[in-house]
mmCIF file of the N, C-alpha and C atoms, coordinates in Angstrom:
data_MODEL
# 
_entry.id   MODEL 
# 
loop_
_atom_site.group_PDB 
_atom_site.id 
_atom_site.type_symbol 
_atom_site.label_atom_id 
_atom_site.label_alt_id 
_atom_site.label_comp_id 
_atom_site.label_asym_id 
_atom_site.label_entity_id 
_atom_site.label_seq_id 
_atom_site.pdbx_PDB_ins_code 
_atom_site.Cartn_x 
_atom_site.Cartn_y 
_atom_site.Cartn_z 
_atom_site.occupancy 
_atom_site.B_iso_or_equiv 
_atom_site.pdbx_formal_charge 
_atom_site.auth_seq_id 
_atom_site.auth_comp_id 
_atom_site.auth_asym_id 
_atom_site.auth_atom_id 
_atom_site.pdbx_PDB_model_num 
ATOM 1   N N  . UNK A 1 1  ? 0.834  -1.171 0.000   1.00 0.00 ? 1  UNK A N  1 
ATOM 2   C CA . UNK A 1 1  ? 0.000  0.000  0.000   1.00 0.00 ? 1  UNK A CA 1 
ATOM 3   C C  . UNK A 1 1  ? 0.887  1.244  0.000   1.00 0.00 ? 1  UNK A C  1 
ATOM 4   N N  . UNK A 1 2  ? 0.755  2.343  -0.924  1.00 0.00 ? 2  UNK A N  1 
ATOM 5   C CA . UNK A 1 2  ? 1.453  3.191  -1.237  1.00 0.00 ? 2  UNK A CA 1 
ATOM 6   C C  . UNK A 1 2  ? 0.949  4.597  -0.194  1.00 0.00 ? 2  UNK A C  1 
ATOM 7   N N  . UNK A 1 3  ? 1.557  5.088  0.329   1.00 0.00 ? 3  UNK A N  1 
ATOM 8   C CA . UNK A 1 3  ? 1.475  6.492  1.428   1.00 0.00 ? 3  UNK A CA 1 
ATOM 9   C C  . UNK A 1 3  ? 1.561  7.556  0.372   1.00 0.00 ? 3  UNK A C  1 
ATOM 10  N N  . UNK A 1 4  ? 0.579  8.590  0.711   1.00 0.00 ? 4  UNK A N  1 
ATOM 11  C CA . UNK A 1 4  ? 0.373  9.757  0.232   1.00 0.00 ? 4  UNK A CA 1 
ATOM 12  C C  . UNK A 1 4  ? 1.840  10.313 0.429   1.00 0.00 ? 4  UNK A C  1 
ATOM 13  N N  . UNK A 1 5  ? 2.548  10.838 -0.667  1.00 0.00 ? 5  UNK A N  1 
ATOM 14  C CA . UNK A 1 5  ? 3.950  11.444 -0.350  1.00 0.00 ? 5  UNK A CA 1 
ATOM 15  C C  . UNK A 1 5  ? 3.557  12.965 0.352   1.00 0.00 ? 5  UNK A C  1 
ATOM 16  N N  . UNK A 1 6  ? 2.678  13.737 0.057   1.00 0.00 ? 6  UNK A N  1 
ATOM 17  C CA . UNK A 1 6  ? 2.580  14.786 0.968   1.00 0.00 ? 6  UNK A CA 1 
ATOM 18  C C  . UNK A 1 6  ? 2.185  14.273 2.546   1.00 0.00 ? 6  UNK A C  1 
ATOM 19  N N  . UNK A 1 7  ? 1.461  13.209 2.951   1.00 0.00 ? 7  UNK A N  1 
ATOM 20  C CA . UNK A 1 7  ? 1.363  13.347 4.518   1.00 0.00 ? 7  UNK A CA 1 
ATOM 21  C C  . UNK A 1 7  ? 2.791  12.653 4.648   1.00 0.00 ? 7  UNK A C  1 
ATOM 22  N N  . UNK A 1 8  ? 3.725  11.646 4.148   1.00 0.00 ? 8  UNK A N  1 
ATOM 23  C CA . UNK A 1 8  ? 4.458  11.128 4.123   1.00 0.00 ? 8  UNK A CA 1 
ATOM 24  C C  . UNK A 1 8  ? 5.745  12.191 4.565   1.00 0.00 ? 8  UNK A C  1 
ATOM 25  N N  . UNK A 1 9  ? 6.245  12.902 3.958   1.00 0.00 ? 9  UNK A N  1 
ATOM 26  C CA . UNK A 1 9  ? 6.664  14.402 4.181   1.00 0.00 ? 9  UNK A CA 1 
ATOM 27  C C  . UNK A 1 9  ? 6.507  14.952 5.640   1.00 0.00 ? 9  UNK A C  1 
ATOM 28  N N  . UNK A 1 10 ? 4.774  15.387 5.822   1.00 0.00 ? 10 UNK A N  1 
ATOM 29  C CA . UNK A 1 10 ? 4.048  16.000 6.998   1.00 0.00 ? 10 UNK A CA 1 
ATOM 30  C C  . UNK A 1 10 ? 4.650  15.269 8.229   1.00 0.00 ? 10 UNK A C  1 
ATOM 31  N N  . UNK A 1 11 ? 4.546  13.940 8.072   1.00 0.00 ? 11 UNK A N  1 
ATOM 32  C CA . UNK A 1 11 ? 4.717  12.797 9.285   1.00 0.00 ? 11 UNK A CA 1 
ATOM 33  C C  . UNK A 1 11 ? 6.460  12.892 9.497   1.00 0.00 ? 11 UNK A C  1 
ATOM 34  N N  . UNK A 1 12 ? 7.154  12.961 8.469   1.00 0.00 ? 12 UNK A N  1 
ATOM 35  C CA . UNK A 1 12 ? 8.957  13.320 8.839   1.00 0.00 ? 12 UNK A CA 1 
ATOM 36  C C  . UNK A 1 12 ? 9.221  14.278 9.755   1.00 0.00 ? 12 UNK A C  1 
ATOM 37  N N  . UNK A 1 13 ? 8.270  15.815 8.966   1.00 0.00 ? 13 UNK A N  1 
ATOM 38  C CA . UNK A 1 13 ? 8.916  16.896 9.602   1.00 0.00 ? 13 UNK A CA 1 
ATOM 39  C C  . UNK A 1 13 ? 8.188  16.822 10.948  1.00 0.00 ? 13 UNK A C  1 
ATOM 40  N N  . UNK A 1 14 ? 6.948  16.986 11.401  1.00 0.00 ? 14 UNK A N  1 
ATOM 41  C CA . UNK A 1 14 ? 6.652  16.874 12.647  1.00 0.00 ? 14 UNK A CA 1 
ATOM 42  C C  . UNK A 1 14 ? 7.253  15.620 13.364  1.00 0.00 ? 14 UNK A C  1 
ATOM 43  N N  . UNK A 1 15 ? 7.412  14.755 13.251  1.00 0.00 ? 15 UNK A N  1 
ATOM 44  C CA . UNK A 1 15 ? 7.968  13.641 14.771  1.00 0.00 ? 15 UNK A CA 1 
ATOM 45  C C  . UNK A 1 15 ? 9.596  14.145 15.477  1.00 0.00 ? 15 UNK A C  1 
ATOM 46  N N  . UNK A 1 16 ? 9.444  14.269 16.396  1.00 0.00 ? 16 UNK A N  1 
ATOM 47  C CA . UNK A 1 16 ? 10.257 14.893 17.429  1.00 0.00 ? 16 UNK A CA 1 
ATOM 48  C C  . UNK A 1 16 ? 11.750 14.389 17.186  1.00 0.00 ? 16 UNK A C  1 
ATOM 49  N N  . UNK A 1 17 ? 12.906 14.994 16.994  1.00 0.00 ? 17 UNK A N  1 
ATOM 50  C CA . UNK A 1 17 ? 13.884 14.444 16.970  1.00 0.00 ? 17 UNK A CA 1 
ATOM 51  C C  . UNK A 1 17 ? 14.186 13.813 18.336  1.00 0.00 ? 17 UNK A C  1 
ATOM 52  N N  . UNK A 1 18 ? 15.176 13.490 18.315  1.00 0.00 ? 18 UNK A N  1 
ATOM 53  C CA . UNK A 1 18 ? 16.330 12.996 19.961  1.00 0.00 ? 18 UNK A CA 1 
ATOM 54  C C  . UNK A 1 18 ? 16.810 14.055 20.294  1.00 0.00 ? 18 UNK A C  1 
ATOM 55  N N  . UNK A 1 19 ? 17.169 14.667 19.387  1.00 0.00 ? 19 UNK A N  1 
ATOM 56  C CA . UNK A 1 19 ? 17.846 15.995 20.164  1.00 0.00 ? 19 UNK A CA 1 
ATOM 57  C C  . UNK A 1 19 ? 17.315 16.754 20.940  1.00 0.00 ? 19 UNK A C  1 
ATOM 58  N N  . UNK A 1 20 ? 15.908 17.205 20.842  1.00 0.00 ? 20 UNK A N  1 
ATOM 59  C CA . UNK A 1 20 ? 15.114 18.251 21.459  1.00 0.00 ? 20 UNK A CA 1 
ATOM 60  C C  . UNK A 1 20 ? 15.000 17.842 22.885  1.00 0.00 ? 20 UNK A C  1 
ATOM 61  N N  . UNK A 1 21 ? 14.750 16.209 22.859  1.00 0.00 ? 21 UNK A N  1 
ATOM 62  C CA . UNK A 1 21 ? 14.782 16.032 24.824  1.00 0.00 ? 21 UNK A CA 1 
ATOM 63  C C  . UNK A 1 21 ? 16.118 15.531 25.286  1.00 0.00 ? 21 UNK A C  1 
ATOM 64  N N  . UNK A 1 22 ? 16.888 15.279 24.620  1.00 0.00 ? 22 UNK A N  1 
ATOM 65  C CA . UNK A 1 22 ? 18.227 15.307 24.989  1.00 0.00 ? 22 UNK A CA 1 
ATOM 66  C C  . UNK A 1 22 ? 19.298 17.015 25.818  1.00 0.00 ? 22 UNK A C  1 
ATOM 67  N N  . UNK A 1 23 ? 18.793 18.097 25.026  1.00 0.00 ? 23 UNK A N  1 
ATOM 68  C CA . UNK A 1 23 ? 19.033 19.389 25.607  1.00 0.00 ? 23 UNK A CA 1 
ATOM 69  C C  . UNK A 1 23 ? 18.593 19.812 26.785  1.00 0.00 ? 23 UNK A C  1 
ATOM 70  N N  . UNK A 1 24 ? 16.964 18.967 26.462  1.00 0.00 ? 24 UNK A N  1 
ATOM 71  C CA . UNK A 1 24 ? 16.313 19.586 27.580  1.00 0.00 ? 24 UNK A CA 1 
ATOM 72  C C  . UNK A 1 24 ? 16.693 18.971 28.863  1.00 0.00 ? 24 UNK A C  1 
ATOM 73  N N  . UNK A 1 25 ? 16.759 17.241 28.796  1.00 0.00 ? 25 UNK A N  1 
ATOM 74  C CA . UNK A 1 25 ? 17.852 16.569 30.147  1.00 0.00 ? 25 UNK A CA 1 
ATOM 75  C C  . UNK A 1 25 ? 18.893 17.608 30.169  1.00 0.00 ? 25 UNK A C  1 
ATOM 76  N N  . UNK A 1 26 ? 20.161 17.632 29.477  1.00 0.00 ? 26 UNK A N  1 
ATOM 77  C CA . UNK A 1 26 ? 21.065 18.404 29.536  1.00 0.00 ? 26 UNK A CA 1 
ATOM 78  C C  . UNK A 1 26 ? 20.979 19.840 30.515  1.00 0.00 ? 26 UNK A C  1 
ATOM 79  N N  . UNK A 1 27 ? 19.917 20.679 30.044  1.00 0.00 ? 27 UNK A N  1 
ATOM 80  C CA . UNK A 1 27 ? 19.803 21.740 30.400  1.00 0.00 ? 27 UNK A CA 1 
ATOM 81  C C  . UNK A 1 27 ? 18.929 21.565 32.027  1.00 0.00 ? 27 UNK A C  1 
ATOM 82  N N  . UNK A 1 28 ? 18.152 20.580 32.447  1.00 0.00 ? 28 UNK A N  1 
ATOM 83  C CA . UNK A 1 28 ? 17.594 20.246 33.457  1.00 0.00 ? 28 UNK A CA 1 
ATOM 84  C C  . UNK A 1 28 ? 18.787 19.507 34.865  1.00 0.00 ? 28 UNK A C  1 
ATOM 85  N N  . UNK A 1 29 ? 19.371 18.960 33.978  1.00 0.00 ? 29 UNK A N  1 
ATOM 86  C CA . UNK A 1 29 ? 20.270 17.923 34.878  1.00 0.00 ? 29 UNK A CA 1 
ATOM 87  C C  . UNK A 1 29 ? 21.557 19.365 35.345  1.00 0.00 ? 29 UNK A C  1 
ATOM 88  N N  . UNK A 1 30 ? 22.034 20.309 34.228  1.00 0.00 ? 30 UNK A N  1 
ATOM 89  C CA . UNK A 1 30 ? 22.774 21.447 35.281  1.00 0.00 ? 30 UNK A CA 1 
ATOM 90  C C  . UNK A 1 30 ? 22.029 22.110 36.053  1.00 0.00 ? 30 UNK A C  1 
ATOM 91  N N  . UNK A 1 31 ? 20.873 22.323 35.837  1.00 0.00 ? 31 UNK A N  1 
ATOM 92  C CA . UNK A 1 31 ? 19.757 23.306 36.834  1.00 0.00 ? 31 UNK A CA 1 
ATOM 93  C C  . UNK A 1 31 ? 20.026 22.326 38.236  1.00 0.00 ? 31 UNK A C  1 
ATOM 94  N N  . UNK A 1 32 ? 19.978 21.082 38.330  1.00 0.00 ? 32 UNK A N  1 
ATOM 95  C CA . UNK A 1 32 ? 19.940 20.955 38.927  1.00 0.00 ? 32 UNK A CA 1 
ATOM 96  C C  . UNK A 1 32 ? 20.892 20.545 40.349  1.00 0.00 ? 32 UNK A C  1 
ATOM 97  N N  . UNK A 1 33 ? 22.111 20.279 39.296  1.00 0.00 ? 33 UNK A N  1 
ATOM 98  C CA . UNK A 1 33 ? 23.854 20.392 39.631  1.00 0.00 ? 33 UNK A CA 1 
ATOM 99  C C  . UNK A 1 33 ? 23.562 21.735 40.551  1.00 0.00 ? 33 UNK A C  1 
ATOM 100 N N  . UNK A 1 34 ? 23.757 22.493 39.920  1.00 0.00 ? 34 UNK A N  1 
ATOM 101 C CA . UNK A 1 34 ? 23.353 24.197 40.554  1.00 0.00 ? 34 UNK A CA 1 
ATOM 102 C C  . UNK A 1 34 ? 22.728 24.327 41.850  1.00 0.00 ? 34 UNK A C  1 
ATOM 103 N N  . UNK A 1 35 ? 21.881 23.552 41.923  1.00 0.00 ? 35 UNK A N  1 
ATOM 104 C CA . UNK A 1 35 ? 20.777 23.812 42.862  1.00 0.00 ? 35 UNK A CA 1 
ATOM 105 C C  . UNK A 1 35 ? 21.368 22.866 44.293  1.00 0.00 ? 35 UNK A C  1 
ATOM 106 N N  . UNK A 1 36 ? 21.704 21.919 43.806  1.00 0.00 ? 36 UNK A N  1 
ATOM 107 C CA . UNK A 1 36 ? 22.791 20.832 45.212  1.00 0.00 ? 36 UNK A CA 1 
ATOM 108 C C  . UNK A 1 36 ? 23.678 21.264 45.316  1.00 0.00 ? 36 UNK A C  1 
ATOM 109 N N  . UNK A 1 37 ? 24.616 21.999 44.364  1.00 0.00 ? 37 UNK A N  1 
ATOM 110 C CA . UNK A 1 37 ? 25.995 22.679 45.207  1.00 0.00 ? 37 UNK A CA 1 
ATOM 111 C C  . UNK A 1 37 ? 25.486 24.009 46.625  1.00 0.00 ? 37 UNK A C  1 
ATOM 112 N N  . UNK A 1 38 ? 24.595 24.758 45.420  1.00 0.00 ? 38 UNK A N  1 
ATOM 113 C CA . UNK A 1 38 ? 24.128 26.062 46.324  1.00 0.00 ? 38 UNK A CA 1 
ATOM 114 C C  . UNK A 1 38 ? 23.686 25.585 47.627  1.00 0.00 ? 38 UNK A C  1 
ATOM 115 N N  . UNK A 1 39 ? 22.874 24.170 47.973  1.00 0.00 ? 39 UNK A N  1 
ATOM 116 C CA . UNK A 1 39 ? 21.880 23.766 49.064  1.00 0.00 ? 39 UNK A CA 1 
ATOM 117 C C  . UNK A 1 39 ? 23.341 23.862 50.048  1.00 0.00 ? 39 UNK A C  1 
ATOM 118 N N  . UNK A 1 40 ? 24.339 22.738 49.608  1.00 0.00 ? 40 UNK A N  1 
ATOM 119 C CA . UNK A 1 40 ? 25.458 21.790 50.073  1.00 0.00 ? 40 UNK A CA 1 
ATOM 120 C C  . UNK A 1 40 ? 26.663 23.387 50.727  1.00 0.00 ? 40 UNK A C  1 
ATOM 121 N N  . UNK A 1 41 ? 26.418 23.957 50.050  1.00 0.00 ? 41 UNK A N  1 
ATOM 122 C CA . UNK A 1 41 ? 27.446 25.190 50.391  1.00 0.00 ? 41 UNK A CA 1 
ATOM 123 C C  . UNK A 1 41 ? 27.068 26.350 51.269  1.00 0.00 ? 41 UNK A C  1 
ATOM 124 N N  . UNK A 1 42 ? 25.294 26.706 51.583  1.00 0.00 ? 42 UNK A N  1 
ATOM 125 C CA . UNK A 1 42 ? 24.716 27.096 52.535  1.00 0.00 ? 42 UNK A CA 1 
ATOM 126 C C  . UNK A 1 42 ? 24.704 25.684 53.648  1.00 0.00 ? 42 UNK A C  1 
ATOM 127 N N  . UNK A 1 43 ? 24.517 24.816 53.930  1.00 0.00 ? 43 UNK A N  1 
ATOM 128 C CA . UNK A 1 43 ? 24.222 23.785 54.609  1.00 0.00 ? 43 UNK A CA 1 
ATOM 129 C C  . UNK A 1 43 ? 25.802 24.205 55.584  1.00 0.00 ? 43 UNK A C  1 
ATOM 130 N N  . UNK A 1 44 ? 26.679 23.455 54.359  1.00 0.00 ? 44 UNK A N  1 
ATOM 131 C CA . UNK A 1 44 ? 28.187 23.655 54.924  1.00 0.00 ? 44 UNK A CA 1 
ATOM 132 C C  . UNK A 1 44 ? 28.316 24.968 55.740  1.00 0.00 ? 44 UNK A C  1 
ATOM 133 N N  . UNK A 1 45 ? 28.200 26.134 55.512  1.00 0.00 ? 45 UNK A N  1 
ATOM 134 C CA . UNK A 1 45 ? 27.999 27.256 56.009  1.00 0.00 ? 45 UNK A CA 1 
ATOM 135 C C  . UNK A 1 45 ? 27.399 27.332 57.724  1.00 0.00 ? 45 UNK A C  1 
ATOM 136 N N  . UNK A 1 46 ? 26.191 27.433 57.331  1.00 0.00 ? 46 UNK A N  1 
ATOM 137 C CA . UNK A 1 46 ? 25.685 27.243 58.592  1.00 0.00 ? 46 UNK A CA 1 
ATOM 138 C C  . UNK A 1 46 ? 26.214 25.887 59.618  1.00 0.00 ? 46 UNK A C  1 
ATOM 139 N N  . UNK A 1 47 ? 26.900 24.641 59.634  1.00 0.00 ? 47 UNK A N  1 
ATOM 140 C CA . UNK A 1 47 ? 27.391 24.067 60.496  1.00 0.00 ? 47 UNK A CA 1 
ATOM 141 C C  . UNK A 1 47 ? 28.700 24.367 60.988  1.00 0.00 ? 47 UNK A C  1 
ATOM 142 N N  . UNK A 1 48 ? 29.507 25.604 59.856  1.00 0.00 ? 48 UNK A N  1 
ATOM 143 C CA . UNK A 1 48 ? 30.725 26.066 60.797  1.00 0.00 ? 48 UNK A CA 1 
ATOM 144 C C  . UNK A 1 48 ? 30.869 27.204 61.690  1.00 0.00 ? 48 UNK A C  1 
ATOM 145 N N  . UNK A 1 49 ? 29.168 27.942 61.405  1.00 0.00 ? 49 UNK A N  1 
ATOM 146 C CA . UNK A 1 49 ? 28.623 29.014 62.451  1.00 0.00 ? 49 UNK A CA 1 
ATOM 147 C C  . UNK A 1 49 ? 28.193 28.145 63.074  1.00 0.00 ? 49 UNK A C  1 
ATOM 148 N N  . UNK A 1 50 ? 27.762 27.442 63.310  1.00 0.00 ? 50 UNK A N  1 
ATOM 149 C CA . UNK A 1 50 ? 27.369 26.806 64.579  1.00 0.00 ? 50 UNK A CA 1 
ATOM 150 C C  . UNK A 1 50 ? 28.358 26.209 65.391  1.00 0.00 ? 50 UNK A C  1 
ATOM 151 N N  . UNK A 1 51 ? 29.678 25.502 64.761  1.00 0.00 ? 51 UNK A N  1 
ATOM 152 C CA . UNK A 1 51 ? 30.197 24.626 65.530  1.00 0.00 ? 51 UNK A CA 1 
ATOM 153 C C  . UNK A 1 51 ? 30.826 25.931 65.848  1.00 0.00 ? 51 UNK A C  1 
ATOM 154 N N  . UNK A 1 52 ? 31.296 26.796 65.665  1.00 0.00 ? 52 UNK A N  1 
ATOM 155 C CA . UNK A 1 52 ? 31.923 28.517 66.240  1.00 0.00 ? 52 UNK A CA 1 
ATOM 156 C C  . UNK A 1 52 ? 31.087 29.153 67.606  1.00 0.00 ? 52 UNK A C  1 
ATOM 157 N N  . UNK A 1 53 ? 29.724 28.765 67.533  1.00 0.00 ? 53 UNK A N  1 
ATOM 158 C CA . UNK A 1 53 ? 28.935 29.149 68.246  1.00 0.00 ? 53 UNK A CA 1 
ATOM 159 C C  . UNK A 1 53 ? 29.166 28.277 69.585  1.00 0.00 ? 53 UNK A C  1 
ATOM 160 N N  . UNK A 1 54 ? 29.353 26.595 69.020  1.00 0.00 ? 54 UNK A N  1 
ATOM 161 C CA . UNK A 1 54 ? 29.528 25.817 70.493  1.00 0.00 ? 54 UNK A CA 1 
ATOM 162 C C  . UNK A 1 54 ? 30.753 25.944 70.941  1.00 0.00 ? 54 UNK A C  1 
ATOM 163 N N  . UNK A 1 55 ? 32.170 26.491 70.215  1.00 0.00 ? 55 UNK A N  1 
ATOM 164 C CA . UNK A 1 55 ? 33.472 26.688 70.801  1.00 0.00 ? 55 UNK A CA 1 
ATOM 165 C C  . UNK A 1 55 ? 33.373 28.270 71.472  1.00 0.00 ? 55 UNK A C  1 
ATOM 166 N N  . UNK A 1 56 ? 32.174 28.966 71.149  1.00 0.00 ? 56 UNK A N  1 
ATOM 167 C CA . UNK A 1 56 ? 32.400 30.140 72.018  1.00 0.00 ? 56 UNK A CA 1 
ATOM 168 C C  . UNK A 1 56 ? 31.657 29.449 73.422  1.00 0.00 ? 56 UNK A C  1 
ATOM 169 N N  . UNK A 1 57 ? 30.812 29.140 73.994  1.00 0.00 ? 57 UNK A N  1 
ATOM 170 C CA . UNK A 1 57 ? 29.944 28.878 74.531  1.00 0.00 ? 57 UNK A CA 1 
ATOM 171 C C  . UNK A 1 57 ? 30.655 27.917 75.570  1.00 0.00 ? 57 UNK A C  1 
ATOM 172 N N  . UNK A 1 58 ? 31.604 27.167 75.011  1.00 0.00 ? 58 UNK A N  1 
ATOM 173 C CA . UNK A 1 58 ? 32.197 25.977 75.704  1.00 0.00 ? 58 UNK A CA 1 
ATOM 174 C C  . UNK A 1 58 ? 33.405 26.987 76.399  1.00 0.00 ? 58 UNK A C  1 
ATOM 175 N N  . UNK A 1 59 ? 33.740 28.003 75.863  1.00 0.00 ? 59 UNK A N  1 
ATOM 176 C CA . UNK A 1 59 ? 34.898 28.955 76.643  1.00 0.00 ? 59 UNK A CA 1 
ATOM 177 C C  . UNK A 1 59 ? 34.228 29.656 77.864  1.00 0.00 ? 59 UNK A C  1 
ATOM 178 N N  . UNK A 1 60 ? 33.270 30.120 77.331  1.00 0.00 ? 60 UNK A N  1 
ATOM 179 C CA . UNK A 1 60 ? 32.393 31.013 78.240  1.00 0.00 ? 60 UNK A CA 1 
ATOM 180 C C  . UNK A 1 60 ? 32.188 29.830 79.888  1.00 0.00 ? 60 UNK A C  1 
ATOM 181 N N  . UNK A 1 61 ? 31.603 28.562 78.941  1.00 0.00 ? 61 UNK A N  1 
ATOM 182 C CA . UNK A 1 61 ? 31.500 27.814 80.414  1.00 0.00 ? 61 UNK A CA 1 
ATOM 183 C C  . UNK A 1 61 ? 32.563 27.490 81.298  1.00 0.00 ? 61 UNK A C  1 
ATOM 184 N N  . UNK A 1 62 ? 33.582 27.504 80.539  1.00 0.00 ? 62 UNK A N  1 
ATOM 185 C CA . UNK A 1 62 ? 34.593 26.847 80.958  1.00 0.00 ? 62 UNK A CA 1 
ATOM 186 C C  . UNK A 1 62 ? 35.317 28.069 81.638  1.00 0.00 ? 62 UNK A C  1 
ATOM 187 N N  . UNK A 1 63 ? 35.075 29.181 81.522  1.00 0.00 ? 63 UNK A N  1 
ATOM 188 C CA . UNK A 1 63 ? 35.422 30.707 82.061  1.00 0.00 ? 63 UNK A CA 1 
ATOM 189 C C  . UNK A 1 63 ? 34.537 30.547 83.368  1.00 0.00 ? 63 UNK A C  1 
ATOM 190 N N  . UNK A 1 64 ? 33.299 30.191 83.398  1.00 0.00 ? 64 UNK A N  1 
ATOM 191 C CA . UNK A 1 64 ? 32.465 30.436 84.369  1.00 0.00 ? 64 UNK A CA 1 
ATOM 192 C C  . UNK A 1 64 ? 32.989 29.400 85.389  1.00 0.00 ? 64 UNK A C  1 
ATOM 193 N N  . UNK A 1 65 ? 33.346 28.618 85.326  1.00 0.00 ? 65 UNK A N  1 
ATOM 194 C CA . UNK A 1 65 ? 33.639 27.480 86.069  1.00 0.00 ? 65 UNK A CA 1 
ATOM 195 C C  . UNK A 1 65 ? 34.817 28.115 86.446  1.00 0.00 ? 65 UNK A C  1 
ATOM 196 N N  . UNK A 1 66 ? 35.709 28.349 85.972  1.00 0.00 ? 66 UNK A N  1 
ATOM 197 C CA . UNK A 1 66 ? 37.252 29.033 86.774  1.00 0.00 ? 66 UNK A CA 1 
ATOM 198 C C  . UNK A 1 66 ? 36.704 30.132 87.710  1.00 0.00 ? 66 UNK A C  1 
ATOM 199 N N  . UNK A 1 67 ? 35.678 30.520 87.314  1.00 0.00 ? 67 UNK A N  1 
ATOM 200 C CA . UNK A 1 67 ? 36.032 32.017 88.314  1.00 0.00 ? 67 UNK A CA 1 
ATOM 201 C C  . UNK A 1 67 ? 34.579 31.443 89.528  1.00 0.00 ? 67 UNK A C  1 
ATOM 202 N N  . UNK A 1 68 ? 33.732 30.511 89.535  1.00 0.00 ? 68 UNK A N  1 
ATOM 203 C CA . UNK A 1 68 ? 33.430 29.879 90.767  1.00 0.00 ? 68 UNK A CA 1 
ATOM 204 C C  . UNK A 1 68 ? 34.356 29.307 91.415  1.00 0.00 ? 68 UNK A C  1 
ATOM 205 N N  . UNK A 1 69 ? 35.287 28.229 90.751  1.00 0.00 ? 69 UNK A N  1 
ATOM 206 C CA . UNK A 1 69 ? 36.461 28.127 91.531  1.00 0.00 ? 69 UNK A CA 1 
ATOM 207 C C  . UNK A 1 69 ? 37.155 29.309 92.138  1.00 0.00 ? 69 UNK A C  1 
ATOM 208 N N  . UNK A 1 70 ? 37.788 30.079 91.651  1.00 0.00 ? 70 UNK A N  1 
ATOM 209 C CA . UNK A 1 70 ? 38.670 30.962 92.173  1.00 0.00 ? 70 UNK A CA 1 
ATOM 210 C C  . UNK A 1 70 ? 37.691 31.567 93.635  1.00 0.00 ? 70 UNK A C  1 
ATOM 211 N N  . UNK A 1 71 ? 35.676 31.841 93.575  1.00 0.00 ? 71 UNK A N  1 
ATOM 212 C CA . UNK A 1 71 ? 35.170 32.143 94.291  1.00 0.00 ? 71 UNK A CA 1 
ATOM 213 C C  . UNK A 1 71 ? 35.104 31.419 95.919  1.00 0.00 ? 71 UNK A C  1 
ATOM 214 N N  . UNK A 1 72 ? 35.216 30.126 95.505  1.00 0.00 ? 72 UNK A N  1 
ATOM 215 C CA . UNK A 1 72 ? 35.071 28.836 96.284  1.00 0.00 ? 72 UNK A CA 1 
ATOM 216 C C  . UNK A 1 72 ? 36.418 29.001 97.075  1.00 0.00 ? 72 UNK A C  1 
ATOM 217 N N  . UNK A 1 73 ? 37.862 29.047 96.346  1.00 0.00 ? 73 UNK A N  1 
ATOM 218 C CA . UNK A 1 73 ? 38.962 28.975 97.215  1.00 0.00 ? 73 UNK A CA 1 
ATOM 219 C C  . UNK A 1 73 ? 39.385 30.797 98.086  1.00 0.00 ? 73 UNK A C  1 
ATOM 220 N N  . UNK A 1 74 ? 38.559 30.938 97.296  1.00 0.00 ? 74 UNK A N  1 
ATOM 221 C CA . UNK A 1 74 ? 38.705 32.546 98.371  1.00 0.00 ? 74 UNK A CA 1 
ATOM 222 C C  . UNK A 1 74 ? 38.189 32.549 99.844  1.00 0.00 ? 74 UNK A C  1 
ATOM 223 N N  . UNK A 1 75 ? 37.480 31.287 100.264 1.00 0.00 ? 75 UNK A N  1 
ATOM 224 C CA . UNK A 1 75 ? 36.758 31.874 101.359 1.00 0.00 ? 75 UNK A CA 1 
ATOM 225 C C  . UNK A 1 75 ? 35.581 31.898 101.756 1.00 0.00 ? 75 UNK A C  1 
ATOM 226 N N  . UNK A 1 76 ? 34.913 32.799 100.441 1.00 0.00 ? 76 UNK A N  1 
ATOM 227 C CA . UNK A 1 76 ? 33.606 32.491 100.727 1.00 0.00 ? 76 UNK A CA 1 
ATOM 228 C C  . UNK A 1 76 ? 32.552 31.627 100.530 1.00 0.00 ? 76 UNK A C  1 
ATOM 229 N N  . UNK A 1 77 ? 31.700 31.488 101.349 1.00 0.00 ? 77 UNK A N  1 
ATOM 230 C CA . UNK A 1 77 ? 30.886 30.387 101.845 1.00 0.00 ? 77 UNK A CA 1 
ATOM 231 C C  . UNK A 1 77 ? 29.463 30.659 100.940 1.00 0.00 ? 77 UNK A C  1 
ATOM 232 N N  . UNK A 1 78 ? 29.168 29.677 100.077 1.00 0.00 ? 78 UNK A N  1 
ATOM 233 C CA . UNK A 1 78 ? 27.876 30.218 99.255  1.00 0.00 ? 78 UNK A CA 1 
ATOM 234 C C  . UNK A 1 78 ? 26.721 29.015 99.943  1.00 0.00 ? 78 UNK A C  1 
ATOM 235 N N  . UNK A 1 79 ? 26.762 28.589 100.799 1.00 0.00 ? 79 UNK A N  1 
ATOM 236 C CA . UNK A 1 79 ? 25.517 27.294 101.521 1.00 0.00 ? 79 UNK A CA 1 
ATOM 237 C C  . UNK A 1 79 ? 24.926 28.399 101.933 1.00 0.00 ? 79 UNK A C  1 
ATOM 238 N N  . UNK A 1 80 ? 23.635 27.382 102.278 1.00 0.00 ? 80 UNK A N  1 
ATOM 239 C CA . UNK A 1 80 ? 22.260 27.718 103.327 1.00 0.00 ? 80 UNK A CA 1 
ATOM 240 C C  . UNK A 1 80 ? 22.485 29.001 104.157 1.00 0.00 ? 80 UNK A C  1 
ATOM 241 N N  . UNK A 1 81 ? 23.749 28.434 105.142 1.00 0.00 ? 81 UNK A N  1 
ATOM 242 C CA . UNK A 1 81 ? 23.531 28.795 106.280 1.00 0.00 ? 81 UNK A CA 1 
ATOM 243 C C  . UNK A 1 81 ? 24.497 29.923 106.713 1.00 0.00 ? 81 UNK A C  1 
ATOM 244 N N  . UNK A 1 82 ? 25.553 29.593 105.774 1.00 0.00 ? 82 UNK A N  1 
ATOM 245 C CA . UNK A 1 82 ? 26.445 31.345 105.491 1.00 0.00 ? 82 UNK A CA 1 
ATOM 246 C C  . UNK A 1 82 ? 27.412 31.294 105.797 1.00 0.00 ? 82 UNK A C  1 
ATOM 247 N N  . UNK A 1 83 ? 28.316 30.472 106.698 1.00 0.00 ? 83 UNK A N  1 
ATOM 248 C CA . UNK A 1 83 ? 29.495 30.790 108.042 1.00 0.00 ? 83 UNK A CA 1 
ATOM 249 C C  . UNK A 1 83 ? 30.350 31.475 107.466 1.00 0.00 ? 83 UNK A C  1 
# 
């Protein structure tokens, strides 16, 4: 059975090459490269302000604790009852 050479034609030029969703992966798959570095590099970010935050915090305690000591061997008496 012989095909009309004009729809024959019609049916070539319209069917979708490979290429057209091949770019579009391409162009989807860096969007999305992009998008996990940016997450991964704020993420990273914020856990070395934080771990900065627990090395200040751990000085501070560790400050507070020396100078109750130093309070303790001075003398004075911080109980109940006062002596």
């Amino acid at each position: 059975m012989k095909i009309n050479p004009v729809y024959q034609q019609e049916s070539r030029i319209s069917a979708r090459s490979f290429r057209l969703p091949l770019i579009i992966l391409l162009c989807n798959s860096i969007l999305a490269l992009v998008a996990l570095l940016d997450m991964y590099e704020s993420l990273s970010q914020r856990r070395h302000l934080h771990s900065q935050r627990n090395i200040r915090r751990d000085r501070q305690g560790i400050m507070r604790g020396m100078r109750k000591m130093r309070e303790g061997m001075s003398g004075k008496c911080h109980c109940i009852g006062g002596v």
